[in-house]
DSSP file (Angstrom, degrees, kcal/mol; ACC not computed):
  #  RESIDUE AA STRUCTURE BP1 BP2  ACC     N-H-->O    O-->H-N    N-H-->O    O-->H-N    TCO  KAPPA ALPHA  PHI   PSI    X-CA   Y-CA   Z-CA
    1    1 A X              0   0    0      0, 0.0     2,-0.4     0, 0.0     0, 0.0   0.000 360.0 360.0 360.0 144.0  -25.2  -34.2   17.7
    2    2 A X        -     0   0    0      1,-0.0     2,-1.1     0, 0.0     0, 0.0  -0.547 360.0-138.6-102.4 165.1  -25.3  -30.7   16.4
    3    3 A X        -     0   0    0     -2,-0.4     2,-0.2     2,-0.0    -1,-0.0  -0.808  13.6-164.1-110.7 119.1  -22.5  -28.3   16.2
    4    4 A X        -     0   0    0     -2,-1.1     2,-0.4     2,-0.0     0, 0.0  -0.704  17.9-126.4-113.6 164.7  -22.8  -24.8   17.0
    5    5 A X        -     0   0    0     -2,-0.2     2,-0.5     0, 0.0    -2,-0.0  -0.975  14.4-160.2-141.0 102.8  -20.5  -22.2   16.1
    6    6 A X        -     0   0    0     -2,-0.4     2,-0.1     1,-0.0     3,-0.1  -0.725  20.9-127.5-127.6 115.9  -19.2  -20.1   18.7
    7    7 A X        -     0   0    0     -2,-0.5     3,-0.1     1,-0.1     6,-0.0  -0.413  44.4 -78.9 -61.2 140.5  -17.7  -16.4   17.4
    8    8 A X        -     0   0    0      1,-0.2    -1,-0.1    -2,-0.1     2,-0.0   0.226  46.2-104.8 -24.0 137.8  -14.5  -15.6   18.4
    9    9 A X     >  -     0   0    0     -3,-0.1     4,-1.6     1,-0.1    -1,-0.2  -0.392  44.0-103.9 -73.5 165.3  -13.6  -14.1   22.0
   10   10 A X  H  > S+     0   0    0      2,-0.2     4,-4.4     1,-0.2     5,-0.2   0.855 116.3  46.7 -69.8 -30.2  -13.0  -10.8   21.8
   11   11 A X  H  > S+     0   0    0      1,-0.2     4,-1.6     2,-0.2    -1,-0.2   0.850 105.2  58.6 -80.7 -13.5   -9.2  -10.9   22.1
   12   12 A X  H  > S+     0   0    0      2,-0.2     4,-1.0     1,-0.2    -1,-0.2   0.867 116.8  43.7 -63.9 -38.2   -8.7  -13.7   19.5
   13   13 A X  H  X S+     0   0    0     -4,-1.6     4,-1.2     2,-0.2     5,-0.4   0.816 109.6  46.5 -88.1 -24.7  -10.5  -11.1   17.4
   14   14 A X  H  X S+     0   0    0     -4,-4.4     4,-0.8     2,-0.2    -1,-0.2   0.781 111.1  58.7 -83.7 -11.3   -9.0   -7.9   18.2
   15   15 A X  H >X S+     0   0    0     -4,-1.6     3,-2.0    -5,-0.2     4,-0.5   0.967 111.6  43.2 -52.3 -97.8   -5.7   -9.7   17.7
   16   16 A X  H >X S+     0   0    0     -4,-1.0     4,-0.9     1,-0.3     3,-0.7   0.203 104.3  54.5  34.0 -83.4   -6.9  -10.5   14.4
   17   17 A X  H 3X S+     0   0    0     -4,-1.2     4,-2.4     1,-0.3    -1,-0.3   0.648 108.2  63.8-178.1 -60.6   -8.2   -7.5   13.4
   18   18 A X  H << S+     0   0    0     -3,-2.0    -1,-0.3    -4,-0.8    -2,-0.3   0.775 108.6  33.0 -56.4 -20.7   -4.6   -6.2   14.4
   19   19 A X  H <X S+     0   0    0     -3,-0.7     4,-1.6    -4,-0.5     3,-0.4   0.690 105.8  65.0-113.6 -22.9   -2.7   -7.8   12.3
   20   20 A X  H  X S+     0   0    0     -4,-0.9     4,-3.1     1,-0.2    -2,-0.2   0.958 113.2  46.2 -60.6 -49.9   -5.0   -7.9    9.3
   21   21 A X  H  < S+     0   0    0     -4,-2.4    -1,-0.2     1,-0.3    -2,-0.1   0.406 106.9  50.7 -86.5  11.9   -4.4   -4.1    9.6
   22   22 A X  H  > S+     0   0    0     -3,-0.4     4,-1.8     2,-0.1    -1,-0.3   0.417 114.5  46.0-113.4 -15.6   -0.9   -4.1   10.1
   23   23 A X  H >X S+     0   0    0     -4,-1.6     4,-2.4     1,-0.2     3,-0.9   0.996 112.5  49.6 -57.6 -67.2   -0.6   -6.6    6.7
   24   24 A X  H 3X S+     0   0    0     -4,-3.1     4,-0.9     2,-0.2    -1,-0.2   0.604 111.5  51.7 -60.0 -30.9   -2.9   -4.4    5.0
   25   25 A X  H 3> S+     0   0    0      1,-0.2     4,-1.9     2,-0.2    -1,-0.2   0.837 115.0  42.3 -67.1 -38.9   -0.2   -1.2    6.5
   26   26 A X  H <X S+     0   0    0     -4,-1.8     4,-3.2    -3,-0.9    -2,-0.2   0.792 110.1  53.6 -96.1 -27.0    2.9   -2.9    5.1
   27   27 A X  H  X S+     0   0    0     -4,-2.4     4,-0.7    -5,-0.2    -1,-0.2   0.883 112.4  49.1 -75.5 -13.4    1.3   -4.0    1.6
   28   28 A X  H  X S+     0   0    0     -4,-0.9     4,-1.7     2,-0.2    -2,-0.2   0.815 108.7  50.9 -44.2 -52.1    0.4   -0.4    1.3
   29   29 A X  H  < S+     0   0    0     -4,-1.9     4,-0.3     2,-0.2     5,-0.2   0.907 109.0  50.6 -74.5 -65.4    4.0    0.6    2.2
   30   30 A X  H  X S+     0   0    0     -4,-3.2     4,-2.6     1,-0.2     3,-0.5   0.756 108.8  54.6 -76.9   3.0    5.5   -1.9   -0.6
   31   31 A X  H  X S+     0   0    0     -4,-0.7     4,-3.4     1,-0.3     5,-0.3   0.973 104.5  53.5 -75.7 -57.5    3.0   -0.3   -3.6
   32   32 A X  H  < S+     0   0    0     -4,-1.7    -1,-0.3     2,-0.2    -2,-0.2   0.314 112.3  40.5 -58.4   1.9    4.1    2.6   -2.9
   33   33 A X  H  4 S+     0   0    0     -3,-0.5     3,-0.5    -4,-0.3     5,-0.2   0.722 114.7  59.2-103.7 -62.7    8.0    1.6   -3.3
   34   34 A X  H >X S+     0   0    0     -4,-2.6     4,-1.3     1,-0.3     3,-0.7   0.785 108.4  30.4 -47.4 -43.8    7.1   -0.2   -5.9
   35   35 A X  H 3X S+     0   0    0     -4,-3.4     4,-1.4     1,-0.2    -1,-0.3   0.744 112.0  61.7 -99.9  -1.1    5.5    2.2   -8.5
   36   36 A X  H 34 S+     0   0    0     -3,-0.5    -1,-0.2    -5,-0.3    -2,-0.2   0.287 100.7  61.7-105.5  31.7    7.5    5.2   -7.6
   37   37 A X  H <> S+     0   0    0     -3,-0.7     4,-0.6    -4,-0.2    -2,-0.2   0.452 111.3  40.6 -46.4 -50.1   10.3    2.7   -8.8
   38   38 A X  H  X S+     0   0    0     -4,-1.3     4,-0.6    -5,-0.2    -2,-0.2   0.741 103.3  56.0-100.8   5.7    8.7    2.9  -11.6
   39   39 A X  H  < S+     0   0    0     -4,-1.4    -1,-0.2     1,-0.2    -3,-0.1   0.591 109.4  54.0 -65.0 -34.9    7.6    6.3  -12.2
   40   40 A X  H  4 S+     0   0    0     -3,-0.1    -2,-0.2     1,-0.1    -1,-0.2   0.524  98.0  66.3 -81.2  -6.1   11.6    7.1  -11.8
   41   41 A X  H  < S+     0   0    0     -4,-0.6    -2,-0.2    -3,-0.1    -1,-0.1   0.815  89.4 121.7 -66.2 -60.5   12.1    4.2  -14.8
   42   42 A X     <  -     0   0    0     -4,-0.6     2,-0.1     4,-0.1    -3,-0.1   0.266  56.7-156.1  18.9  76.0   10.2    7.0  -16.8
   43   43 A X     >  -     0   0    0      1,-0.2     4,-3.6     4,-0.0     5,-0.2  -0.567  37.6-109.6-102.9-174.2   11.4    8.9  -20.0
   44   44 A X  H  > S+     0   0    0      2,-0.2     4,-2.2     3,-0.1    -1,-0.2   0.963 118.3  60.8 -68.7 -38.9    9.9   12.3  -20.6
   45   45 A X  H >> S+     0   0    0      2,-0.2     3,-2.5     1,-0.2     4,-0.5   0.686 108.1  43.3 -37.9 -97.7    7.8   10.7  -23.8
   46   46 A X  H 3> S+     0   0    0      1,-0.4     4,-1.0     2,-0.3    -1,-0.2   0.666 119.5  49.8-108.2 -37.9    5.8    8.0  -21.3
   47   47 A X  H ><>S+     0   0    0     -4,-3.6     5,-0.8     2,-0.2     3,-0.6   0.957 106.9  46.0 -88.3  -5.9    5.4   11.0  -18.9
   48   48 A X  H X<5S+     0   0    0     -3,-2.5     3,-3.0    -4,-2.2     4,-0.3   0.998 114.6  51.8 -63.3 -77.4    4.2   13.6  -21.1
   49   49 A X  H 3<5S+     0   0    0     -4,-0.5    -1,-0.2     1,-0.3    -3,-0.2   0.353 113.2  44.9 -60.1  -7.3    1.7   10.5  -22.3
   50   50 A X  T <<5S-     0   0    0     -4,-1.0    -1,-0.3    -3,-0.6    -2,-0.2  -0.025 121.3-110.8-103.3  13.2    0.6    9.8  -18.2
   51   51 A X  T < 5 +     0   0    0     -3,-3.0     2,-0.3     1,-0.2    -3,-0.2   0.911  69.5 142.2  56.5  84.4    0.2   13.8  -17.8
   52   52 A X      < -     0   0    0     -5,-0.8    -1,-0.2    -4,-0.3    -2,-0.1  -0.774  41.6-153.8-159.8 129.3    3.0   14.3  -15.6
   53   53 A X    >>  -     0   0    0     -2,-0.3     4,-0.9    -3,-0.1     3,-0.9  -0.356  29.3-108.8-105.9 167.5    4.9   16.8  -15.7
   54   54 A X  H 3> S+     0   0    0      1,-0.3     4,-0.7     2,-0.2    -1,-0.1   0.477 112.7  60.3 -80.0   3.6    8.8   16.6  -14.3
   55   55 A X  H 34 S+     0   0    0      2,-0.2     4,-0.5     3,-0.1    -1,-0.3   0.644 105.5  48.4 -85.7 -52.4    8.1   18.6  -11.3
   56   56 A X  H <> S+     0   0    0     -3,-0.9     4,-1.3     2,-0.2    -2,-0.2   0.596 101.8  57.4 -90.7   1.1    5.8   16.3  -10.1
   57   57 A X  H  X S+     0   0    0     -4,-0.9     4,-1.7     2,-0.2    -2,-0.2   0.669 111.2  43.8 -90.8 -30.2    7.5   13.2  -10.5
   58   58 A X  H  < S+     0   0    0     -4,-0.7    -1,-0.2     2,-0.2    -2,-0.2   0.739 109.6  56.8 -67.3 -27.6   10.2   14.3   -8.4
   59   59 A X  H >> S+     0   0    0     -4,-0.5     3,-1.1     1,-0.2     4,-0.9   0.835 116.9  43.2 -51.2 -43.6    7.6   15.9   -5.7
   60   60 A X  H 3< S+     0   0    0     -4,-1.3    -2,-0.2     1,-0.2    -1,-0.2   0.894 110.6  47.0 -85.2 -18.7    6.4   12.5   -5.8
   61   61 A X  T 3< S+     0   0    0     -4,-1.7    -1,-0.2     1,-0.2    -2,-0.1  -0.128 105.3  70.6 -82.8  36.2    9.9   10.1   -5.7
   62   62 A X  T <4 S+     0   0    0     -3,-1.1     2,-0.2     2,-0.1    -1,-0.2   0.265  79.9  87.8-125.4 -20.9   10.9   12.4   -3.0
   63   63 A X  S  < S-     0   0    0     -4,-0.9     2,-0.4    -3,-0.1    -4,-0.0  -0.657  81.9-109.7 -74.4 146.2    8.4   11.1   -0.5
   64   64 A X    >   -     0   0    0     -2,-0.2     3,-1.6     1,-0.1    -2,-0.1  -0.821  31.1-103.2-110.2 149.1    9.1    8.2    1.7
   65   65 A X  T 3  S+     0   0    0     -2,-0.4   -33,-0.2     1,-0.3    -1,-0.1   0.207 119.2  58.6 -19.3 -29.1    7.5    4.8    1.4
   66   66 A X  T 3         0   0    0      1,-0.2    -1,-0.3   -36,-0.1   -33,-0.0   0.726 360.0 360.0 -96.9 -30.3    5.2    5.4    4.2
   67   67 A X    <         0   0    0     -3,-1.6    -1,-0.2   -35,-0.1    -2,-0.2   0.226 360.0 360.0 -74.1 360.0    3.6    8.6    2.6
């Protein structure tokens, strides 16, 4: 007998599709915690040597996680 392969209803997929993009929201969300943890780790030598000046490193650990 063969087996045929029947695509996803649409709300099994927009479910899906929903959650994939809310994963995708929240690993976004911890990268951004995560390296401007370590951009504040930072001494002025290692930012001089990444171009970044001290001005902007505070512009940028002054944003929240979601930004």
């Amino acid at each position: 007998m063969d087996r045929t392969h029947e695509p996803l209803s649409q709300p099994a997929h927009g479910t899906f599709l929903h959650w994939l993009g809310l994963f995708s929201t929240l690993r976004h969300w911890q990268r951004n915690r995560r390296t401007r943890r370590q951009l504040a780790l930072l001494n002025q030598q290692q930012l001089a040597d990444a171009g970044i000046s001290t001005a902007e490193r505070e512009q940028e650990l002054a944003k929240p996680f979601w930004r």
